[in-house]
LOMAR-867664 format. One line per field, with one value per residue: residue in one letter; chain; x, y, z of N, C-alpha, C, O, CB in turn. Coordinates in Angstrom, 2 decimals, always signed. Glycine has a CB too. Layout:
// LOMAR-867664
code	c(A_...)
unit	c(A_...)
n.u	c(X_...)
n.v	c(Y_...)
n.w	c(Z_...)
ca.u	c(X_...)
ca.v	c(Y_...)
ca.w	c(Z_...)
c.u	c(X_...)
c.v	c(Y_...)
c.w	c(Z_...)
o.u	c(X_...)
o.v	c(Y_...)
o.w	c(Z_...)
cb.u	c(X_...)
cb.v	c(Y_...)
cb.w	c(Z_...)
***
This chain:
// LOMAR-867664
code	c(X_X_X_X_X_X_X_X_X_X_X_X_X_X_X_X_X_X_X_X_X_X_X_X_X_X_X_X_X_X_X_X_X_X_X_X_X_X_X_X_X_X_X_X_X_X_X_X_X_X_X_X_X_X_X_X_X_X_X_X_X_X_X_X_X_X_X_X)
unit	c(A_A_A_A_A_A_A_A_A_A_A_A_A_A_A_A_A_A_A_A_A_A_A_A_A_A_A_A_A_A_A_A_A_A_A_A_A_A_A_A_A_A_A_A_A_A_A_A_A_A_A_A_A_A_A_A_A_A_A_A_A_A_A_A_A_A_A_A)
n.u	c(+11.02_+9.46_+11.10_+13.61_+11.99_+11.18_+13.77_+14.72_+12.86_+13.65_+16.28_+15.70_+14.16_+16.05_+17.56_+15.83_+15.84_+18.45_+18.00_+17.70_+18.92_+20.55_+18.94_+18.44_+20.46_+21.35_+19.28_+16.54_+14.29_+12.75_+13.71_+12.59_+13.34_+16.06_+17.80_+20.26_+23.10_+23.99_+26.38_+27.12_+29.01_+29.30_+26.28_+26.25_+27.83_+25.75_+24.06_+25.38_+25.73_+22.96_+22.16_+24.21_+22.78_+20.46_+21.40_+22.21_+20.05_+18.80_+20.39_+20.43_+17.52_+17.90_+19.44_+22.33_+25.51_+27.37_+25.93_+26.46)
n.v	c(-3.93_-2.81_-3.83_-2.12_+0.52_+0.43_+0.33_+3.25_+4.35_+3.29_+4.35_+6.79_+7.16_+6.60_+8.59_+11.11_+10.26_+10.11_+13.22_+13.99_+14.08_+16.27_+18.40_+18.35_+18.95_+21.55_+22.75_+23.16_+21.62_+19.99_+16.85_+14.27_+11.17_+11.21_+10.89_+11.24_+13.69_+16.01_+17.77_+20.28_+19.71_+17.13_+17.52_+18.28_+16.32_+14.63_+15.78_+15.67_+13.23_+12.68_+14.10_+12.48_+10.11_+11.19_+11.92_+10.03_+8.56_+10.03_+9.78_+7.02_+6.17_+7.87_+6.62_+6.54_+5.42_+5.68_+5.83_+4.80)
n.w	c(-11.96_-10.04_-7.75_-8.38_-7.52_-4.67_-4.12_-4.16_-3.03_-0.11_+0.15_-0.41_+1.67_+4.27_+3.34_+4.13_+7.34_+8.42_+8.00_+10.27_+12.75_+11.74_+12.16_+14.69_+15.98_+15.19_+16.70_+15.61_+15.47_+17.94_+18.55_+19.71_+19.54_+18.84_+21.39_+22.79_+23.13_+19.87_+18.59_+16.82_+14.80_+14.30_+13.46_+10.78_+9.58_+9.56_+7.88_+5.61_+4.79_+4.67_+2.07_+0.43_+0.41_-0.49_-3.32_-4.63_-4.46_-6.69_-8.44_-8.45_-9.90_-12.13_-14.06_-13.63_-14.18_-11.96_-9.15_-6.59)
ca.u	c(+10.76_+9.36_+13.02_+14.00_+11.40_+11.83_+15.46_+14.78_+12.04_+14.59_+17.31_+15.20_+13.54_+16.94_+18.21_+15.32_+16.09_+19.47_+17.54_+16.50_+20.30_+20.91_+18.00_+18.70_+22.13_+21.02_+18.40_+15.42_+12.99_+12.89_+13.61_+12.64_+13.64_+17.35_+18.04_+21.56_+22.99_+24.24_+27.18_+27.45_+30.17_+28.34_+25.54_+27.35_+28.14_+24.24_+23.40_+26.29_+25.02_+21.88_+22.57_+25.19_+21.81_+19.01_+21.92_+22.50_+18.81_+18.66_+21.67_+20.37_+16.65_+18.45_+20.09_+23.73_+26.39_+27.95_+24.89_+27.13)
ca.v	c(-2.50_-2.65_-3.63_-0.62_+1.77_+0.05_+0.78_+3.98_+4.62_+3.05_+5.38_+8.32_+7.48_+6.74_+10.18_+11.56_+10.14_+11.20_+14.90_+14.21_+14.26_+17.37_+18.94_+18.48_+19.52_+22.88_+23.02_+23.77_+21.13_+19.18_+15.18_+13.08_+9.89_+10.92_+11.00_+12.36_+15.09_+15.78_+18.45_+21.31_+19.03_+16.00_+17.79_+18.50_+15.07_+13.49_+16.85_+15.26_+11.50_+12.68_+14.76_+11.76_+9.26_+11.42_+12.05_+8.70_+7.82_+10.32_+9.32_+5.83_+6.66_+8.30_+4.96_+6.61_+4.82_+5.80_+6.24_+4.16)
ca.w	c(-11.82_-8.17_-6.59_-8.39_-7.06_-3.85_-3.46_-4.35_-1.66_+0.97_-0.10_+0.28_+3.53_+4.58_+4.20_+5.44_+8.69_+8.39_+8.53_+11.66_+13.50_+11.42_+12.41_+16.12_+15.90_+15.21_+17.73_+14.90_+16.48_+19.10_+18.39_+21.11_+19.09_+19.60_+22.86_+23.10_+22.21_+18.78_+18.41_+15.48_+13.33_+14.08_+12.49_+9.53_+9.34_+9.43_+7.10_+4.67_+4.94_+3.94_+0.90_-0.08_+0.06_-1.70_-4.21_-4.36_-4.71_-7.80_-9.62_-9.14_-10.51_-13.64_-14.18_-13.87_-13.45_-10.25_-8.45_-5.61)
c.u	c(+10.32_+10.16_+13.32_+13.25_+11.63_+13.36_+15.63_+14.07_+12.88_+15.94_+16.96_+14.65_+15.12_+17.69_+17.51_+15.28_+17.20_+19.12_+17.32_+17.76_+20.52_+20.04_+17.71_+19.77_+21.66_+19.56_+16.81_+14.37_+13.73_+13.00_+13.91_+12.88_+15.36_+18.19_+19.28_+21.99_+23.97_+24.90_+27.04_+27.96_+29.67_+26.73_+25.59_+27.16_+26.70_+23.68_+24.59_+25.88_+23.36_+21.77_+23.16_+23.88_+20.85_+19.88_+21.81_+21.03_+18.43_+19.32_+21.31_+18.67_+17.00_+19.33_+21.76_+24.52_+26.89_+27.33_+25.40_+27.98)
c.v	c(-2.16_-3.10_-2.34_+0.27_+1.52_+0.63_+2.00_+4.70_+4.55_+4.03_+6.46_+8.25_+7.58_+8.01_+11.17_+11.58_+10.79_+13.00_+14.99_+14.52_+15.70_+18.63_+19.19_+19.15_+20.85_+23.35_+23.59_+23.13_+19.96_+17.36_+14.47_+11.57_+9.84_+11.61_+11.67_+12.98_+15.26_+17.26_+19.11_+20.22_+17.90_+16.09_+17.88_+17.07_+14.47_+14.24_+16.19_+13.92_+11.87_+13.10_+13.90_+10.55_+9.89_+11.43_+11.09_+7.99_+8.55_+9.75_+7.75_+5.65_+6.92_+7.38_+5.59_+5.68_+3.73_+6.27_+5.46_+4.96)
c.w	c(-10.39_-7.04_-7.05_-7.46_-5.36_-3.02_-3.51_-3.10_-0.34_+1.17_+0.11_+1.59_+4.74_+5.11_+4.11_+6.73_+9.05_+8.91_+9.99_+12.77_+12.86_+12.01_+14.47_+16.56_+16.18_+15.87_+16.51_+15.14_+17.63_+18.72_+19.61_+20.97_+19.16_+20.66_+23.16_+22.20_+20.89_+18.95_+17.17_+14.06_+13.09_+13.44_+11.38_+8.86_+8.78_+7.97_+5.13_+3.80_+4.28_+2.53_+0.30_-0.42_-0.70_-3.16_-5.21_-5.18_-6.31_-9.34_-10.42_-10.31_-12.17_-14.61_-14.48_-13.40_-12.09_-9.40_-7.28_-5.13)
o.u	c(+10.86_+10.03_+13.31_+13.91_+12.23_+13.74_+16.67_+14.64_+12.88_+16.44_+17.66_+14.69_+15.24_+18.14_+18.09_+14.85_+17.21_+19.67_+16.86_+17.45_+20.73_+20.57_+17.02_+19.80_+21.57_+18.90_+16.14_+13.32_+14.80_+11.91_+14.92_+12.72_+15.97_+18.97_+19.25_+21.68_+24.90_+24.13_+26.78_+27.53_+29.52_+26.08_+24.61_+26.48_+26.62_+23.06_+24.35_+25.78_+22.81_+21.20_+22.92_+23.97_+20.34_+19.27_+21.41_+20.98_+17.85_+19.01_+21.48_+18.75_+16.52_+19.73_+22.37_+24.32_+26.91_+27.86_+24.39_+28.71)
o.v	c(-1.28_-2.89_-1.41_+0.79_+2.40_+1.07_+2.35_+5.47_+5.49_+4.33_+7.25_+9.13_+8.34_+8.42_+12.26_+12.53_+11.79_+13.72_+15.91_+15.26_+16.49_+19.71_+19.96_+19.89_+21.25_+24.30_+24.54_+23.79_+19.42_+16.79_+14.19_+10.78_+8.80_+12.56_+12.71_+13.06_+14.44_+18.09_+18.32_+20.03_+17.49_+15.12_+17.38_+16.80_+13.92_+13.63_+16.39_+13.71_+11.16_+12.30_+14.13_+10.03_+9.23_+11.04_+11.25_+7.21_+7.83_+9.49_+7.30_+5.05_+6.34_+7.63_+5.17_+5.14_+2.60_+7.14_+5.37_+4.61)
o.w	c(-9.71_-5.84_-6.24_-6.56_-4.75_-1.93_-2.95_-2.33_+0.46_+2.25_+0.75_+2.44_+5.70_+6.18_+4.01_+7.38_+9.77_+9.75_+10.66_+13.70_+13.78_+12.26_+15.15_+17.55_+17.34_+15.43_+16.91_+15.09_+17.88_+18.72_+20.25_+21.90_+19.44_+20.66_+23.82_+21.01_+20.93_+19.44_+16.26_+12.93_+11.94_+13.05_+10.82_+7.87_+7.68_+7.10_+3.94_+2.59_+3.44_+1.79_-0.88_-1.53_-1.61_-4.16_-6.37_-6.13_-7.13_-10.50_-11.56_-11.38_-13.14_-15.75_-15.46_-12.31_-11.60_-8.70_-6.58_-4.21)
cb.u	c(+9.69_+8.27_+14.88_+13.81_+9.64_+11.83_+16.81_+14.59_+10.85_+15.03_+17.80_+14.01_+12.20_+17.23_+19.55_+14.72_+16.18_+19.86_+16.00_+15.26_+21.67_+20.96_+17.02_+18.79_+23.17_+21.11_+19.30_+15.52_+11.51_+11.50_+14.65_+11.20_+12.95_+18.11_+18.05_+22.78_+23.39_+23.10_+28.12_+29.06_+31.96_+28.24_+25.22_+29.21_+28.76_+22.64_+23.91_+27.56_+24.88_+21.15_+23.30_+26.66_+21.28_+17.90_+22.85_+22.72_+17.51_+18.85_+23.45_+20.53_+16.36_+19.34_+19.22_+24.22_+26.62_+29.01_+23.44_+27.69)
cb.v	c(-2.07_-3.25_-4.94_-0.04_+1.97_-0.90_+0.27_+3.97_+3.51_+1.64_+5.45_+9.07_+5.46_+6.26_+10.86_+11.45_+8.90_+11.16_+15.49_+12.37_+12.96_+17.27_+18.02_+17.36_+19.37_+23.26_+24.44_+23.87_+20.17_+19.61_+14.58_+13.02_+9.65_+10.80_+9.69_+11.91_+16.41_+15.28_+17.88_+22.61_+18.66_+15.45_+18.39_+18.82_+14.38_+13.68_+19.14_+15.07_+10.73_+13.29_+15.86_+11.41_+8.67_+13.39_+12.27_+8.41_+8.12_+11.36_+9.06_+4.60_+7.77_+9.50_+3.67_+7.65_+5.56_+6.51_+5.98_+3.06)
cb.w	c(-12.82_-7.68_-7.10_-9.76_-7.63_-4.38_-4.23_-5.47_-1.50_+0.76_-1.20_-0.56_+4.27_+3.88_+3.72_+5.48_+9.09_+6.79_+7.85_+12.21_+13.13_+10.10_+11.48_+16.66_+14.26_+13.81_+19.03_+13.58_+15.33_+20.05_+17.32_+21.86_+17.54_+18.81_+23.52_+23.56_+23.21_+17.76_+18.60_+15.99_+13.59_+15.40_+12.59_+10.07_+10.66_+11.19_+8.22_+5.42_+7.21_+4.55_+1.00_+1.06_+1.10_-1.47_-3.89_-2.51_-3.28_-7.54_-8.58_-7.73_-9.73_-13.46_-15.92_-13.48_-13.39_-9.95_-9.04_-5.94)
***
């Protein structure tokens, strides 16, 4: 039960970080951890990746499936 919760924790911190490229993209704070610059679509992209891991981290939580 604590690999599960585990993998679950890692999956969400995961795409919390993810937030952090999306969140630059669109100029809403300042991230001085990534250094260059991050484009509109390439925001998109990190804002996608993240949403695809908390998903991810729910699906697997709920013991579905295709939480992969």
């Amino acid at each position: 039960m604590a690999m599960r919760l585990f993998f679950i924790l890692l999956l969400l911190v995961h795409g919390s970080i993810h937030l952090l490229g999306f969140v630059k993209a669109f100029g809403f704070v300042q991230v001085d951890a990534l250094r260059l610059p991050i484009g509109p679509i390439a925001g998109a992209g990190w804002l996608a990746a993240a949403g695809l891991f908390l998903v991810s981290a729910a699906l697997y939580w709920l013991g579905h499936r295709a939480w992969w």
